[in-house]
N, C-alpha and C positions, 0 to 999 in steps of 0.2 A: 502318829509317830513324829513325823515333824523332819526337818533336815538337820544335820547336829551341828551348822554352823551358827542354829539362831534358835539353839538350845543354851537355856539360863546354864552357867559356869561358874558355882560360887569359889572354887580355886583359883582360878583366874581373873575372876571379878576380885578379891581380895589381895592378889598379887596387884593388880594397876592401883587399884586404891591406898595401898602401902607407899605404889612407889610415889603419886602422886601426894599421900600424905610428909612423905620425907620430901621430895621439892617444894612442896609451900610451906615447908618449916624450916628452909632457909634461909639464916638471919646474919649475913647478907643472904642475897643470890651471889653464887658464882659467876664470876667474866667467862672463865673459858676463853677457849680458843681459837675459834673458827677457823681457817685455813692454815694458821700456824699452829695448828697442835701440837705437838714435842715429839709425837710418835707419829711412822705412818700410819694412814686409814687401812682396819682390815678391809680384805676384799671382799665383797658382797657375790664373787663369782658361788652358782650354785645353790644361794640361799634359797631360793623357789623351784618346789619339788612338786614332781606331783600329789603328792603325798600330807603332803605340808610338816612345820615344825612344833617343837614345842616351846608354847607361849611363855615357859619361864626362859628357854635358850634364845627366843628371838627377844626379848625384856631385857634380857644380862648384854644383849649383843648390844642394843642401844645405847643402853644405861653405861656400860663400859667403853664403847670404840666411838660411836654417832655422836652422844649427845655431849661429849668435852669437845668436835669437832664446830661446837657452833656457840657464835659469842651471843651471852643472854641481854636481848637488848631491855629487860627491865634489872638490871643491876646498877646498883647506885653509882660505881664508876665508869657506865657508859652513857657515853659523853660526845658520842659523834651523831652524825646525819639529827636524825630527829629520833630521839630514846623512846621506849614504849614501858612504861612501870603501871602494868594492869595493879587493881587491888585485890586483897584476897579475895574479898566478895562476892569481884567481877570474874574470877580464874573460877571460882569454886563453881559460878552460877552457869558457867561456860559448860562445865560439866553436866551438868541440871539441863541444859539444852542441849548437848550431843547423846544426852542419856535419853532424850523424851520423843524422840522423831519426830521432830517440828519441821512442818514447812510454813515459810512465813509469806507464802506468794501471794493468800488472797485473805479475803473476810472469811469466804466460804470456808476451806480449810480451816484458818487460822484464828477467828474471831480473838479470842484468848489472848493472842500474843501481840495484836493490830491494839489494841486497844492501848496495851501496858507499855510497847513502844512509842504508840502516838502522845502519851502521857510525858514521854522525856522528850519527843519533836517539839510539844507546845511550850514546855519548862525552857526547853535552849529558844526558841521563835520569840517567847514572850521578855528573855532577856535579851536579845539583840534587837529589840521596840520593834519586831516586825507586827503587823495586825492580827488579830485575832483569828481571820481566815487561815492567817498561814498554815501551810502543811508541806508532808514530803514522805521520805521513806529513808530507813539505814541500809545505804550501799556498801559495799567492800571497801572502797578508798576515797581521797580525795579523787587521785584520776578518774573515775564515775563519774563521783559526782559533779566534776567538772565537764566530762563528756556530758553528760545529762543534762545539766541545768542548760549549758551552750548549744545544744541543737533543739531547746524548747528556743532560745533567743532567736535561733537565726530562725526555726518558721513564723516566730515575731514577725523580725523586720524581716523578713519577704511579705509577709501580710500587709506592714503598713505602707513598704517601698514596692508593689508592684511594677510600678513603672520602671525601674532601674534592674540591667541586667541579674539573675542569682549570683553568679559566678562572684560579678563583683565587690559584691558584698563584704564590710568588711567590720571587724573589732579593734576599738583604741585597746591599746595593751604595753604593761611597761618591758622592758629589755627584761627587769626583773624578775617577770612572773615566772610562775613553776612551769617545770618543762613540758608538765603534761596537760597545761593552757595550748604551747603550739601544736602541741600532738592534735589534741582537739581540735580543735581549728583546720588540721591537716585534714584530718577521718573528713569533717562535715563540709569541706570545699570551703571553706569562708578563710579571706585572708587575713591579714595583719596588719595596722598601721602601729608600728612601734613606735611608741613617744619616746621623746628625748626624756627620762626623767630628773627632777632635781636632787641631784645629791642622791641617786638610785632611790627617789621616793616617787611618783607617780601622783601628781599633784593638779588641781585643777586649772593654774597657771599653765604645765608643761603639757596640757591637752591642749587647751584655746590656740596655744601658739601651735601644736602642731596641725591642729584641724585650719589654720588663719591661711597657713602658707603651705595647704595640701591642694592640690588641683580638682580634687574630686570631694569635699567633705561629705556631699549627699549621701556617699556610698554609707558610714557609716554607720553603723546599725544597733551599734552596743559599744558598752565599757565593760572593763575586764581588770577588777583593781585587789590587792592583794592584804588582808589583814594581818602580816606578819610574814614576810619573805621566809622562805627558808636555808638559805646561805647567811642571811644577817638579822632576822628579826625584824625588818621594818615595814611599817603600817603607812599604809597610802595614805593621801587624803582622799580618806572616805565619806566626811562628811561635802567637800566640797565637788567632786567626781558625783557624787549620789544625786545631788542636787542639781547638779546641772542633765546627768540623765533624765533625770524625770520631770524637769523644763522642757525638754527637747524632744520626749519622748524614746527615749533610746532605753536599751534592757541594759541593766544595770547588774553583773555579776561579782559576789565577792567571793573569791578562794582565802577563806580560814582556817584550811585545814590545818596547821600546824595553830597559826596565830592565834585565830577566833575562843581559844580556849581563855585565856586572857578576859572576857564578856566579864569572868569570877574572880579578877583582880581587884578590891580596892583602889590600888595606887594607877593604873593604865587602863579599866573597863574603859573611859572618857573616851580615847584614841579610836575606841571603835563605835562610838557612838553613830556614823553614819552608815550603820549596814540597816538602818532601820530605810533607807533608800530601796534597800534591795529588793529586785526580780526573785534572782534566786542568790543562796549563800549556802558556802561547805561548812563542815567544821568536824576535825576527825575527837572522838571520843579517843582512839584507838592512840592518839597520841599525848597531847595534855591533859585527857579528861581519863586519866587512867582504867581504862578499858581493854578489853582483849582484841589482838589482831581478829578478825579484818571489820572496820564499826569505822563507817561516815556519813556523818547525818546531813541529807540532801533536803533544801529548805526552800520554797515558793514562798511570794508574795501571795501570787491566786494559784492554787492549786488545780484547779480544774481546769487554769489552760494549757499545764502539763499535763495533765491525765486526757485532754484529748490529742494530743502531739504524740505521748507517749506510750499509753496502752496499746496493748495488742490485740490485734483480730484474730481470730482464728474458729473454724465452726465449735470445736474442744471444748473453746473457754467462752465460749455465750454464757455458758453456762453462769460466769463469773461475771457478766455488766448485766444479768436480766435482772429489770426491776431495780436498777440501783439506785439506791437513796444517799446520793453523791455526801448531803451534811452526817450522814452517819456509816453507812456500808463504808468503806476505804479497803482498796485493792492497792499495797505495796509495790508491788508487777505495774500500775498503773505509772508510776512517779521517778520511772530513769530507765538506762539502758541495761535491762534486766528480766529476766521472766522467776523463773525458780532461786529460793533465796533462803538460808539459815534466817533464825532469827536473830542475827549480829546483834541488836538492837538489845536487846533483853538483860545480856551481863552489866551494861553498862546503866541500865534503869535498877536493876536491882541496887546497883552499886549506891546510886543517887540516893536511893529511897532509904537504903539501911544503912548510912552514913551521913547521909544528912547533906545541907549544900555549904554549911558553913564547912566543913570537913574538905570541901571541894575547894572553898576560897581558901584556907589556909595551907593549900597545900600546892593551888597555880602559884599563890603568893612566893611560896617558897622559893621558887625555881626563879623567878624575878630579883627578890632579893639576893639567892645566890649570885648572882649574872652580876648586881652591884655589885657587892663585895671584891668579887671575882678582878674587877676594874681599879678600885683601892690600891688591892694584893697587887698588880701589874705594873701601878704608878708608883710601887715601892721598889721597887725590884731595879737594879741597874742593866740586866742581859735580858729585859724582854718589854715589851711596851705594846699600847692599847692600838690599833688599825684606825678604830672609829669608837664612839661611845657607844655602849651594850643597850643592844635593841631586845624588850621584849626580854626573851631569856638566855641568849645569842652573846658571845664578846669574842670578835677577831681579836688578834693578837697576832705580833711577828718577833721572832726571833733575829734581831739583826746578825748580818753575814753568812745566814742558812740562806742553802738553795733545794730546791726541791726534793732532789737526792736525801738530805738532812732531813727533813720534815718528813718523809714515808720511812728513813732509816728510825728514827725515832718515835712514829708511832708503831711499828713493828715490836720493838722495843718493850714497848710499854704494857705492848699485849701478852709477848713474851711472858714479862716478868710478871704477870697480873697485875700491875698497878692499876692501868685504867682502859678502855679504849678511845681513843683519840684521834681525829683523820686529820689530816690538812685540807684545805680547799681553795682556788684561787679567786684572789678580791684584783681588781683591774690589772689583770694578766699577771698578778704574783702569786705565788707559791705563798699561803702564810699556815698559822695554826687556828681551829676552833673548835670552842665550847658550847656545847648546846644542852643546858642542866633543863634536865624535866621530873627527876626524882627526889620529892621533899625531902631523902636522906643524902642527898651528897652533901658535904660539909667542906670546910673551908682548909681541915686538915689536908684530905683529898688533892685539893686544889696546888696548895702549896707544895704536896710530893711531887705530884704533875710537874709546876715548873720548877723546881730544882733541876727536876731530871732534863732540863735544856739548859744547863752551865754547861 
């Protein structure tokens, strides 16, 4: 007989796949609303009975009151933090993996899906020139992967600095870096020597001098340098940071997650050319590599001196290191801070595979060239002008004589009316505006509505 909640439903199964057939044949996607929706939120009091409801009245509840309450971060005119514009592909393939009960945690389980991931880890390793050893696993975000790759560094340098207390231990890192570098660092006890950086770049000049006229330089342990900030787009000196870790022997970390996607630029791959330095490196698919939430691809130099730092013990999963033939068995679970795990990795291989990689370059490209453009339009304009020149895909911009107030009144505004969404954010203690384009459709008409709407 079976239980009837994981009994086949073809009424039900034909209802989601309608509704999911009418969402990916949205051209655009809808902004929506998110917390300024026009109408209140019904109330959810009651909704869970013992009894339960029916799936076309809990489907009409979302589809109607939920899902106008939440702004689509893959819509052409969103335009704030860092956009997500998955491809059909990768949405459709997402499906194909919530549909198949995949666990991606080991070889054993997973063979199938280890392999076809590992396939798009070597494609992104082999173009940011790391070695051919390299390897890793697709994590949920950057912040993983940035917790991960940085508590394989810090058993590093404890290994190589025994002499010198843990506690003290520490990472060069700019003011810059994403917030979830100090998080990190916080979780694993290891502190912080913040460099002064040059022109908010983290540069191999503004290490030297901070390690020259630091009382303690021995302590530290590692760099911590960023392929594309995510408040401005800017790319450290990677090549020149890289280079000196690995003079020094120091673990050399690069956070790509927004930036790294960039590798499939023509005009700016160069600027990254020194992640081929790298210990370890992030890079989210989930953001410029148009992929579905939650896909960040965590990347070793030598992977197996993560996989002894990082695997887990347990009598359970012997099961999963007996016999292992480290150049071929590969255990996911082995390579961050993770045990059980979707295979995130998968929409985004497929995506690569049946679209091709030129598909991939002309479409980071885009979002770059909008961001020039974007700079043009600004320096035409008399009521608004550039902060700094457009890093990457990034262009601050300020509206002179607005104060904070003004800049949240106005992208409130904007969300309102569906034109775009838009956040302000602060560049050295100002309140200003920014653009952060990741979707090859946003166009320059777009753009140009945008800043009208601040006369």
């Amino acid at each position: 007989m079976g239980h009837h909640m994981f009994k086949y439903n073809a009424e039900v199964t034909e209802m989601i796949f309608e509704y999911c057939r009418e969402r990916l044949s949205m051209d655009p996607v809808p902004l929506d609303y998110g917390s300024l929706t026009p109408e209140p939120l019904a109330s959810l009091d009651g909704l869970i009975t013992s009894e339960g409801r029916s799936p076309a009245e809990v489907l009409g509840f979302f589809r109607d009151e939920l899902a106008h309450a939440v702004v689509s971060i893959d819509a052409p005119n969103f335009l704030a933090f860092i956009p997500n514009a998955p491809t059909k592909n990768s949405l459709l393939f997402d499906m194909v993996v919530a549909c198949s009960g995949l666990n991606g945690t080991s070889w054993l389980e997973s063979a199938g899906v280890v392999v076809a991931e590992n396939q798009a880890l070597e494609f992104l390793a082999d173009l940011a020139g790391l070695p051919a050893s390299a390897g890793g696993a697709f994590v949920s975000g950057g912040s993983t992967g940035n917790l991960s790759g940085l508590t394989v560094g810090r058993d590093v340098g404890r290994a190589r600095r025994p002499e010198i207390p843990a506690h003290t231990l520490r990472f060069a890192v700019s003011a810059d870096a994403h917030s979830s570098i100090g998080k990190a660092l916080h979780v694993l006890g290891v502190e912080a020597l913040v460099v002064d950086a040059d022109d908010h770049r983290f540069t191999l000049e503004s290490l030297t001098r901070a390690l020259a006229s630091d009382p303690h330089p021995e302590t530290v342990i590692g760099v911590i340098a960023t392929a594309g900030t995510t408040n401005a787009g800017i790319v450290d000196d990677l090549e020149g940071l890289g280079a000196y870790a690995r003079e020094h022997d120091l673990w050399f970390h690069v956070d790509g997650a927004y930036g790294g996607a960039s590798l499939f630029s023509p005009t700016h791959r160069h600027l990254l050319g020194g992640i081929r330095h790298a210990d370890s490196f992030v890079v989210d698919p989930h953001k410029w590599l148009f992929a579905p939430l939650d896909c960040a691809a965590l990347l070793y130099r030598q992977p197996h001196v993560a996989r002894k730092i990082l695997a887990q013990q347990a009598s359970y999963l012997d099961i999963l290191h007996a016999g292992d033939d480290e150049e071929y068995e590969w255990n996911p679970s082995d390579f961050a801070i993770h045990l059980s795990r979707r295979a995130r990795g998968l929409p985004f291989w497929y995506s690569l595979v049946t679209n091709g990689t030129h598909a991939y370059e002309t479409a980071v490209q885009a979002a770059i060239d909008m961001a020039e453009r974007t700079s043009a339009i600004i320096d035409e304009l008399d009521h608004v002008e550039m902060v700094r020149p457009a890093s990457l895909s990034v262009v601050l911009f300020r509206r002179p004589g607005w104060e904070e107030v003004d800049y949240v009144t106005w992208s409130h505004q904007l969300l309102r009316d569906q034109i775009a969404f838009v956040t302000p954010t602060k560049w050295e203690g100002e309140t200003i505006a920014r653009f952060a384009f990741l979707h090859p459709d946003t166009d320059e008409t777009l753009v140009r509505e945008v800043l009208e709407t601040m006369r």
